[in-house]
Residue, then its C-alpha position, 0 to 999 in steps of 0.5 A: x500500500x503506498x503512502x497516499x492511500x494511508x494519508x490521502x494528504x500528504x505534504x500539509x493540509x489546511x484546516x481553516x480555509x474559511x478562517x481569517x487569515x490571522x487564525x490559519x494553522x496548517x498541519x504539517x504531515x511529510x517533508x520533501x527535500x531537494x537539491x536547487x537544482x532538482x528544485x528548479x527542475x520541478x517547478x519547471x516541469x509544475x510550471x508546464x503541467x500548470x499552463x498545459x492544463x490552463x489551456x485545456x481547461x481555462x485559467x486557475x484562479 
C-alpha cells in the first residue's frame, strides 16, 4: 500500500480555509527535500503541467 492511500494528504493540509487569515494553522504531515537544482527542475516541469492544463481547461484562479 503506498503512502497516499494511508494519508490521502500528504505534504500539509489546511484546516481553516474559511478562517481569517490571522487564525490559519496548517498541519504539517511529510517533508520533501531537494537539491536547487532538482528544485528548479520541478517547478519547471509544475510550471508546464500548470499552463498545459490552463489551456485545456481555462485559467486557475
Amino acid at each position: 500500500m503506498n503512502s497516499l492511500a494511508k494519508n490521502p494528504t500528504p505534504f500539509g493540509t489546511n484546516h481553516n480555509w474559511d478562517r481569517p487569515r490571522r487564525d490559519l494553522e496548517i498541519e504539517l504531515h511529510h517533508r520533501i527535500v531537494l537539491s536547487p537544482f532538482a528544485a528548479k527542475r520541478l517547478r519547471d516541469l509544475m510550471t508546464k503541467l500548470i499552463d498545459e492544463h490552463e489551456r485545456r481547461y481555462g485559467e486557475l484562479h
